[in-house]
N, C-alpha and C positions, 0 to 999 in steps of 0.2 A: 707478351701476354702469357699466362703460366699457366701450367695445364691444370689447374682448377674450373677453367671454363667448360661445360656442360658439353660432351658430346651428343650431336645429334642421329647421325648416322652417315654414310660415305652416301657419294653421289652418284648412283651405278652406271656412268658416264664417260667414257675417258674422252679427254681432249684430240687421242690421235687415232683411234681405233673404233670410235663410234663410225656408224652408217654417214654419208656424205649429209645426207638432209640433216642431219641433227648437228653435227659439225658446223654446216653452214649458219645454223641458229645459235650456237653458243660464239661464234666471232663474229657476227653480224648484231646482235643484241650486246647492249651495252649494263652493266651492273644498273644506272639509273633505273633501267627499264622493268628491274625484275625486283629492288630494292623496297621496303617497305618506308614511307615517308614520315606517316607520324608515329616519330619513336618517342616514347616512354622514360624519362630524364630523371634525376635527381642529381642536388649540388654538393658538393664536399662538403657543406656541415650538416645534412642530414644524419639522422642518427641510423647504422644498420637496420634494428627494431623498425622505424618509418618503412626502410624501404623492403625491408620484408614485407610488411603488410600490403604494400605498392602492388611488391612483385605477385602475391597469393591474388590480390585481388584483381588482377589484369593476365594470372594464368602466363606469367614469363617466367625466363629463367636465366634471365642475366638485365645490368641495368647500366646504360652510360652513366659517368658522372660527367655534367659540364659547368664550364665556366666561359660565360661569357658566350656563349654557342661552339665552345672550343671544347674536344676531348680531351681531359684528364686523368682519365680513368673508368674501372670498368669493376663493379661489384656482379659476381655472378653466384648460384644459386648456393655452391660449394662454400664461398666465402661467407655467407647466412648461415651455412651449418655449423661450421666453424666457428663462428661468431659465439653462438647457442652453447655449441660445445661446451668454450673456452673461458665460457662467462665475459665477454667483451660488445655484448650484443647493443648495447646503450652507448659504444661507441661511434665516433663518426664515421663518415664515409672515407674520408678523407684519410684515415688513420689507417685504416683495413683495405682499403681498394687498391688491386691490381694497376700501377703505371704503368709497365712494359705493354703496351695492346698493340698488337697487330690491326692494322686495317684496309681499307681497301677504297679505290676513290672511283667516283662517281662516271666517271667517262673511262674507265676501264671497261676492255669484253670481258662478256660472260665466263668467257675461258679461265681468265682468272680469280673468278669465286668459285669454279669447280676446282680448280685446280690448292688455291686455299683449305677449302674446306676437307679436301680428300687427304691435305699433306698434314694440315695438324690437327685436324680432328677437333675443333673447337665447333659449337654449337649454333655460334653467332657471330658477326662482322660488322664491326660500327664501319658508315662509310662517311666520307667527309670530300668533299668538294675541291675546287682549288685555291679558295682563299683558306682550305685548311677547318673549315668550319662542318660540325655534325649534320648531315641533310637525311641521315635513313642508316636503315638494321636491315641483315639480308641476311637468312637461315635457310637452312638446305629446302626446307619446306617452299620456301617461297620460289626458290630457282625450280624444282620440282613443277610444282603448278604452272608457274608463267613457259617451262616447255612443253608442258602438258598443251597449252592452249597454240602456241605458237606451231607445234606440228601439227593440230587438227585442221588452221588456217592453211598449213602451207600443202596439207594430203589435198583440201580444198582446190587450193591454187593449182594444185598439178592436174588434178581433174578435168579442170576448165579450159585449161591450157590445152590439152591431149585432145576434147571434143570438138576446141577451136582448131586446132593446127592442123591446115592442109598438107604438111610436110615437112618434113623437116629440110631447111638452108643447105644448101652446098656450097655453097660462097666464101671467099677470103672474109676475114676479118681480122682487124688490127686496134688494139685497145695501146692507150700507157696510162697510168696513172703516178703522181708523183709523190714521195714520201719525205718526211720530215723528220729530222733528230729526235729524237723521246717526246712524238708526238702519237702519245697510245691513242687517242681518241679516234683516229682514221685506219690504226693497225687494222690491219686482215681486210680492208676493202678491195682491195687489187685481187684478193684472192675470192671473197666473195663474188664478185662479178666476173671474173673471169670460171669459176662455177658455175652461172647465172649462163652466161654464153653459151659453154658445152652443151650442159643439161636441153637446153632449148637447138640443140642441132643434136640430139638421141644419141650421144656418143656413149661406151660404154662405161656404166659408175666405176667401172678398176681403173680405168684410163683418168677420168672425170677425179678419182681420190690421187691418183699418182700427183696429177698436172696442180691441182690444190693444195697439198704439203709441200712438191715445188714453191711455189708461189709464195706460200704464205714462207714458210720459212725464210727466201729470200728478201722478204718484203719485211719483217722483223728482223732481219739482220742488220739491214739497213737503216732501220729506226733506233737500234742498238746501238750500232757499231760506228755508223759512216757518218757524213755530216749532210746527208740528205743526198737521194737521187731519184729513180725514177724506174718503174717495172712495166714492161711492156711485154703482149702477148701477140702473137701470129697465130689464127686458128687456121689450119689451113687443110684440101683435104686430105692429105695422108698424116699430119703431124701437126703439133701444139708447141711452138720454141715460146720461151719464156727467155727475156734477158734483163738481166740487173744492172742495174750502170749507175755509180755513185760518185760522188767527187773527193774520195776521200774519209780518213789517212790511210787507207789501205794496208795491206796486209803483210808484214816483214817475210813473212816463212809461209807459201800456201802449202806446202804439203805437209805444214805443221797444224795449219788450220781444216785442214780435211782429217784430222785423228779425232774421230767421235771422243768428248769430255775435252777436248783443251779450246779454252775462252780465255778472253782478254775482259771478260765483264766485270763491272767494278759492283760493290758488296749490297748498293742499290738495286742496281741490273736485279742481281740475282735475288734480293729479295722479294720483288716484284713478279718472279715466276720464272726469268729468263737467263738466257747467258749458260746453258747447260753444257754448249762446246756441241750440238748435234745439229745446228741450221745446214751450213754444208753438207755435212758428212750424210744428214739426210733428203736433201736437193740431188746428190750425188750418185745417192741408192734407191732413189726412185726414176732416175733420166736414164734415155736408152741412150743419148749423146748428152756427155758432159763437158765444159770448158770455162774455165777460168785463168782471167789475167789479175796480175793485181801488182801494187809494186809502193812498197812503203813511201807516205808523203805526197803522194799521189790521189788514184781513183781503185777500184774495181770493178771488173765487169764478170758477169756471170752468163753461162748459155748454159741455158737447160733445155733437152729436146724428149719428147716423148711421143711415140707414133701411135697413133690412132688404133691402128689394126695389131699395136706390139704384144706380142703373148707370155712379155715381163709379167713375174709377180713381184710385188714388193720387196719380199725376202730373200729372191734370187740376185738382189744387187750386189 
């Protein structure tokens, strides 16, 4: 997509450094969820002119082109300037509209329309399904709103929870959940609910954020990297192990794979938001015990331990 699309403004939101609650909302909520559904179309032989007027008169500022309910292209408010300019304005869509578009699909988290919208600044995100087809427009406005309403539910939910709760658990608990090869649809749930867990035994939110970028990290790594395995938590009462156990191809060099920036992620991976080379390296620097085996053609397993009462900071790793 080329930077003639409309900036809307940044998302003042980061995916690693926001508050836990709001963390938990942008990988727990799925693009579907926040995504606008009936979007605003025009086909490659519309004329510019047309869909100027389209645009003026429904107050947008960028317009899919499709075909056949398939994206082809993307006229946005700049390319109608231009148009005007250049005296080309009576030409088609099809002539003048941007191919290269970036997009985003439908069962992705939320983390990755933040993360989109923050990195190239474009105004708007056509999203498309998995048979590839236009299902919704998703602009910062809207992800805005939909957390807007999602943490007043969830201030709610803590409330209730707090008036109800006799106490909070002292008790073992043992969760696993199992993960799938570039199956983003379920990413971050293992982390999610293992957040879920803490929060509901008043552990403390430093502890609670440390044990969560564990988790998730390693549970994306493995949807990345492995060919599926499986993340399991111990809440127990002095400490929180988290282990990752995959089947595979494991890791040729691990103390090449613990150097924050170096990945093996192919040009997909990373366009998709991921593969930065920092899952380890930050599993690592938030564990008060670390341990990894790993062994090319093989599996890897990961221990990550973090103590309840540890008076680690994040940054001291």
């Amino acid at each position: 997509m080329s930077a003639e699309q409309v900036f809307s403004g940044d998302i003042p939101i980061s995916t690693v450094d926001s508050p836990s609650a709001v963390l938990e909302l942008i990988y727990q909520l799925k693009i579907k969820d926040v995504m606008v559904s009936a979007v605003i179309t025009a086909e490659k032989t519309d004329t510019m002119r047309h869909i100027q007027t389209i645009m003026r008169e429904n107050f947008i500022s960028g317009m899919p082109i499709i075909e056949d309910r398939r994206l082809v292209g993307l006229v946005s408010i700049e390319d109608i300037i231009t148009a005007l300019d250049k005296g080309f304005i009576e030409s088609t869509a099809e002539e003048r509209m941007t191919r290269n578009v970036i997009v985003l699909e439908d069962d992705m988290p939320l983390s990755f329309a933040i993360s989109y919208l923050n990195k190239y600044r474009y105004g708007r995100f056509p999203v498309l399904n998995k048979k590839q087809e236009l299902v919704g427009i998703l602009t910062s406005k809207d992800v805005i709103r939909t957390l807007l309403v999602e943490m007043n539910r969830e201030v709610l939910r803590l409330e209730k929870m707090h008036q109800n709760a006799a106490g909070a658990p002292d008790n073992y608990s043992e969760m696993e959940f199992a993960t799938v090869r570039y199956d983003f649809e379920l990413a971050g749930r293992a982390s999610t609910e293992i957040k879920k867990a803490l929060k509901h035994r008043s552990i403390d939110p430093k502890i609670i954020r440390r044990v969560a970028i564990a988790s998730y990290e390693l549970e994306i790594n493995q949807v990345v990297h492995s060919n599926g395995g499986t993340i399991s938590c111990s809440i127990q009462p002095d400490k929180v192990v988290i282990v990752a156990s995959d089947t595979g191809p494991g890791i040729p060099d691990v103390n090449q794979a613990l150097q924050e920036g170096w990945s093996t992620a192919n040009e997909w991976i990373r366009s998709l938001g991921f593969g930065a080379g920092m899952g380890l390296a930050n599993t690592k620097r938030v564990s008060d015990e670390f341990f990894i085996q790993s062994k090319a053609g093989e599996g890897t397993i990961v221990r990550s331990v973090v103590f309840i009462n540890s008076p680690k900071e994040e940054s001291g790793a």
